[in-house]
N, C-alpha and C positions, 0 to 999 in steps of 0.2 A: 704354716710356712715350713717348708722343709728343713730339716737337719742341717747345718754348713758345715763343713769337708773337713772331718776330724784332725786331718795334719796340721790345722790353725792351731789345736786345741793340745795343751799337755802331754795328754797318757797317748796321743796319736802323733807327735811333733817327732819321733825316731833319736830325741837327745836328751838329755838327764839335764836340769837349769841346778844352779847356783856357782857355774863356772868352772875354771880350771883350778884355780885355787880350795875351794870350799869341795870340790868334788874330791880332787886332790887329797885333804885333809879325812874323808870319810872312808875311803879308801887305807891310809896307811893305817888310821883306825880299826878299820875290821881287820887288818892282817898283823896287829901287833897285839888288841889284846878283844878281839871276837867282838861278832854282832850284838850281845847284850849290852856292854856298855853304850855301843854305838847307838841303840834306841834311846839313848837318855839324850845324847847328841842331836838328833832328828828331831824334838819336840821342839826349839826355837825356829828350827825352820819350817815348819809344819804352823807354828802358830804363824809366822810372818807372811805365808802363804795364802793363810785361811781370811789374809785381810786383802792383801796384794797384789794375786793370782789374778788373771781376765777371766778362770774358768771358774770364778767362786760361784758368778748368777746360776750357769748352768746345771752348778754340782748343786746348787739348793733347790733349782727346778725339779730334780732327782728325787729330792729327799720329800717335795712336797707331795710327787707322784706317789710316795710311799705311805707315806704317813700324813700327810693333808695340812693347814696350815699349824705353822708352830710360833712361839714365841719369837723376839728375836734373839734372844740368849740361846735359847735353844736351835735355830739355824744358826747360828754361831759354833755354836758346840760341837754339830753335826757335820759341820766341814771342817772343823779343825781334826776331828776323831777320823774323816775320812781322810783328809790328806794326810795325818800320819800313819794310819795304815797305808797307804800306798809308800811312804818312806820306807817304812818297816819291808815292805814284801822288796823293794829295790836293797836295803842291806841284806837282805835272805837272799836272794839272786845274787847279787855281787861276793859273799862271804861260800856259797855251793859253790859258786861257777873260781873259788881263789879255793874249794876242797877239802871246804871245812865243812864235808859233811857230815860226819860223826855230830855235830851240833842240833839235827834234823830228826826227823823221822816220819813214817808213812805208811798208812793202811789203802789200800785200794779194793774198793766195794764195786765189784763187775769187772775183776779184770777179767775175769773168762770170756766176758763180750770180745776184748779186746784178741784173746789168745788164739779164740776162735775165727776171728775173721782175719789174722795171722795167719792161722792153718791152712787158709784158700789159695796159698802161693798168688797173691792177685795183687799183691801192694796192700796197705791200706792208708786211708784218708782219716785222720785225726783231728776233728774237728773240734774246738773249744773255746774259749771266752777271756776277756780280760777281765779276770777274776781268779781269786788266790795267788797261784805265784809259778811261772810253768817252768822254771828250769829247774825248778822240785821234782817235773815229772821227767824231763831226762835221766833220772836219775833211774827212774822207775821203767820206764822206757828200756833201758840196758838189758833188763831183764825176760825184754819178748827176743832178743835174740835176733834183730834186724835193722838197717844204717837207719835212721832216724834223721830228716830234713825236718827244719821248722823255717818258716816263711814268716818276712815281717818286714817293714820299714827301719833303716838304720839310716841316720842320717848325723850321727854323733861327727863332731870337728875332729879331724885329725890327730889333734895333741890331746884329747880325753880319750877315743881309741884306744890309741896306745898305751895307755896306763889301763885304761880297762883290758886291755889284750895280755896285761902285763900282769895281771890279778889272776888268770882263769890258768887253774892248774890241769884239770883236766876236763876238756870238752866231750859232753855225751852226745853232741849232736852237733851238726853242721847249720847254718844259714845260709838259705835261698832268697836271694833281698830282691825287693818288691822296687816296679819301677811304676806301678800303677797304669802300665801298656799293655794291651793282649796279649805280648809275647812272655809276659810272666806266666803263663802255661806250658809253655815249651819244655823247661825243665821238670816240669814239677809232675807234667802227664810222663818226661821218659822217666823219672825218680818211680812213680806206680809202675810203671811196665817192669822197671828191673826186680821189683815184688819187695820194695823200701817201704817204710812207714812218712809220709808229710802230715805235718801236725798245719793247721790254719786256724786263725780265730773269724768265727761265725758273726761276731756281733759289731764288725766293723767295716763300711762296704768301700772305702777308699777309691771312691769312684768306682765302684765296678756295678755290673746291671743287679737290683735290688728287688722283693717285693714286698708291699705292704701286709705285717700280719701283727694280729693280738700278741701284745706284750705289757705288763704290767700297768693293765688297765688304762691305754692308750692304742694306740697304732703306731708302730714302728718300721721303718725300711731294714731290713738284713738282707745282707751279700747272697748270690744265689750259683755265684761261680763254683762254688767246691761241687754244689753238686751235678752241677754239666761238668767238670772236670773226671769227676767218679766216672761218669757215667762213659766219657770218651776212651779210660782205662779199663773201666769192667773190673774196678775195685769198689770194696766193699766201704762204709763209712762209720766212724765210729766215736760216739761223741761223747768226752769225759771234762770232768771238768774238778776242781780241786777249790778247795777251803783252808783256811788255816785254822789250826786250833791251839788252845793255849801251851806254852813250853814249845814251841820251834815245832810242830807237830801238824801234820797235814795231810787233809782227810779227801780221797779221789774217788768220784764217783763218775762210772762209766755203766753207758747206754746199751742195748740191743742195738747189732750194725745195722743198718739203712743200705741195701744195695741198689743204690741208683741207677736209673734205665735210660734209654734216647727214647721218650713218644715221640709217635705224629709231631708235626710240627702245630698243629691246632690244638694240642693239649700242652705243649710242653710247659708254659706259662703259670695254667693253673697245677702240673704237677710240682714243676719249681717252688711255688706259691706254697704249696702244702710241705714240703719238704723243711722251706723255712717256719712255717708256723709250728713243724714237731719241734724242731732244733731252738725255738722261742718259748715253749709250754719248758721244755725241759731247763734249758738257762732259768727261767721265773722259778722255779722249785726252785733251784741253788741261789739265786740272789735272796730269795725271803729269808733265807735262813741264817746272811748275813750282809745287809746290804752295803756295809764298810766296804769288803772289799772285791766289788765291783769296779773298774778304774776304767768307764767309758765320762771326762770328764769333758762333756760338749752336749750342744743342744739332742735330744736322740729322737724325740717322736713326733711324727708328725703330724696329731695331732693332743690336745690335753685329753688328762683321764678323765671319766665321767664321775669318779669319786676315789677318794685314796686306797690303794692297795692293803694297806697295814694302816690298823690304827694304832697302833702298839711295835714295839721288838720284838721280832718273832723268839719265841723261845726255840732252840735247840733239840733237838728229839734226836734218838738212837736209828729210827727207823728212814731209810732214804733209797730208794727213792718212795713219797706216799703212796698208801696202798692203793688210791683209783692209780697213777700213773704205771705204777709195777704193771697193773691188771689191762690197763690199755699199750701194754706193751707186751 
């Protein structure tokens, strides 16, 4: 059965849940005495979550894909531990974007991929995942020295807006909000043409045309518009993606560009096809390494894996990207 339409589900819905009061509350928190405290705050509603949520079956489907079957304490565990890290990355985004970033920090492994396909005066296309925490990388972003658009679903109510508009001290980037219409390319090809950076996440297709490829040992649909987008700008593509590590510390790993081309209309299919299955090999290296904090919480593959990905937590290594990937890249 195929995937159903992420904007049902959570980390795809465009709104932050526990209301205006409680959101309210977590907010004047981080601006009165910083996002550590506020982690300690985030574990009742992480636990109340981890029972309550509709996304709980989905996010344990997740964990089975990974690690195979488990106790039930232990899929307990494993969703509680996920949905607080995804609190945690929401108070790290909310606490940057209010400019307390002195709180932070960040290495970037490949940014010359990125500096480089800068250099091309051609735009570039920023493609990455819900996974770590990305207005960490506006931060870092500032530093290629070009307007920076990020693309996404905002669908926050009105009076939580504005308290979040009221928190953000200083903006490294602007939003291009998605209406889930073909005309969501309109801006975003003139944004490449004027030679800006648009960031998109890869691993979510919100109705837009999809193809099936290998992902952690299933079959997955990924979105295929970024790279008919690239390719209608004749920018380059470039895909990075970030981790969090311990102490507010987060760790960016970016790819060799992808310059996407127009085939024949009889190939385009399978080069799209291929396109998303590098952009799928490379997401899999980053999630093994920490599958917390991935935050696609809805059904994803279409179909089961033929055996679990992990049979363990992956341990941490120094070395990233692995050495066959480096070498096939």
């Amino acid at each position: 059965m195929p995937p159903s339409d992420s904007r049902e589900h959570w980390s795809g819905s465009g709104r932050l849940r526990g209301g205006r009061l409680g959101i309210g509350f977590f907010l004047k928190l981080i601006r009165w005495v910083g996002p550590t405290v506020a982690y300690g705050f985030a574990l009742p509603p992480a636990l109340y979550f981890s029972f309550r949520s509709p996304d709980v079956p989905a996010t344990m489907e997740f964990h089975r894909h990974l690690f195979g079957p488990l106790p039930w304490w232990k899929r307990r565990w494993y969703v509680f531990k996920h949905f607080f890290a995804f609190g945690r990355a929401i108070i790290d985004r909310t606490a940057i974007l209010a400019g307390q970033t002195r709180r932070f920090s960040f290495d970037f492994e490949g940014e010359h991929h990125l500096r480089s396909a800068a250099a091309q005066g051609k735009g570039v296309l920023l493609l990455t995942a819900h996974i770590g925490n990305w207005e960490v990388a506006g931060q870092l972003l500032s530093r290629i020295g070009l307007p920076v658009s990020v693309t996404g679903f905002d669908r926050e109510i009105p009076a939580i807006r504005a308290m979040l508009n009221r928190m953000q001290a200083e903006q490294k980037f602007q939003l291009i909000p998605l209406t889930g219409t073909p005309t969501d390319a309109i801006p975003l090809v003139a944004a490449l043409r004027r030679g800006e950076v648009v960031a998109m996440l890869g691993d979510r297709a919100y109705g837009s045309p999809t193809a099936a490829v290998p992902f952690l040992g299933g079959i997955a649909s990924l979105p295929v518009g970024a790279y008919v987008l690239a390719g209608i700008a004749n920018a380059p593509a470039v895909q990075v993606f970030s981790l969090r590590e311990p102490r507010g510390h987060y760790q960016f790993y970016g790819f060799p560009a992808l310059n996407p081309h127009r085939p024949p209309h009889h190939e385009r299919d399978e080069y799209l096809k291929q396109c998303a299955a590098q952009f799928a090999a490379n997401l899999e290296t980053v999630v093994k390494r920490d599958p917390f904090q991935w935050y696609n919480f809805y059904p994803f593959w279409d179909t089961p894996p033929a055996a679990p990905v992990l049979a363990r937590r992956p341990a941490r290594t120094s070395s990233f990207p692995p050495p066959a990937t480096r070498a096939a890249n």
